[in-house]
N, C-alpha and C positions, 0 to 999 in steps of 0.2 A: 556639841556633846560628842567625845568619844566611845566610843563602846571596844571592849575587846574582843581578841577573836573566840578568846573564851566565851563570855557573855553573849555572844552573836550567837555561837553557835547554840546554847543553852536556848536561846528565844526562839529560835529557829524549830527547834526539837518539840518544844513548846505547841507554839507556834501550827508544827505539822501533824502531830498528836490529834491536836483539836481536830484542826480541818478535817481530817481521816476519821475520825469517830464521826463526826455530821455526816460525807459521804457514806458512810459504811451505815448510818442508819437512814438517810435517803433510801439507799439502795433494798433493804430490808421491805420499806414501809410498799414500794412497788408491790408486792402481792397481793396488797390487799386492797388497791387501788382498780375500780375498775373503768374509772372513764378514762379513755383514752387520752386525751388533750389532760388532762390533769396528772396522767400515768408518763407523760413525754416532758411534762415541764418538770417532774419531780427526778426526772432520770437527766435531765439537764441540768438541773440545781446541782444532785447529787456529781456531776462531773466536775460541775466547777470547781465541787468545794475539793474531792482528788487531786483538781489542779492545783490550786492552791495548796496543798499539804503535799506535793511536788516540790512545789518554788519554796515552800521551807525547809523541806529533809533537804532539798539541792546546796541551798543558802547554807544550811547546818553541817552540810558534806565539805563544801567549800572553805566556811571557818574553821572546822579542824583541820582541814590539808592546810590551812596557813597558820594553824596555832603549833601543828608538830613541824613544819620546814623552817618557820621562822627563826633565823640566827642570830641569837642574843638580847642586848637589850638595844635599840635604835633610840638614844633620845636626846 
């Protein structure tokens, strides 16, 4: 299955959106947390998911520099 670099990047954005809105309310819910061990695993989840909404804005960065340099049609 092909995908383009349009469609790539479109999932990616998607994709990173999400991930960020989960980080972004991990990170929230920490206040109101107060055991510790449950306050450090929720602050670890919440990185991950930044990581990952990372590696798709990067992937989604990536396919548009190859949907605007791309020359012509290759096929």
């Amino acid at each position: 299955m092909k995908l383009s670099a349009q469609m790539t990047m479109v999932i990616g954005a998607i994709f990173a959106v999400i991930c960020f809105v989960v980080a972004i309310r991990g990170f929230m819910a920490l206040g109101e947390i107060t055991d510790p061990q449950v306050a450090s695993d929720t602050q670890g989840f919440s990185l991950f998911w930044a990581f990952l909404g990372a590696v798709g804005a990067t992937f989604s960065g990536v396919s548009w520099w190859i949907a605007r340099t791309e020359k012509g049609d290759r096929g």
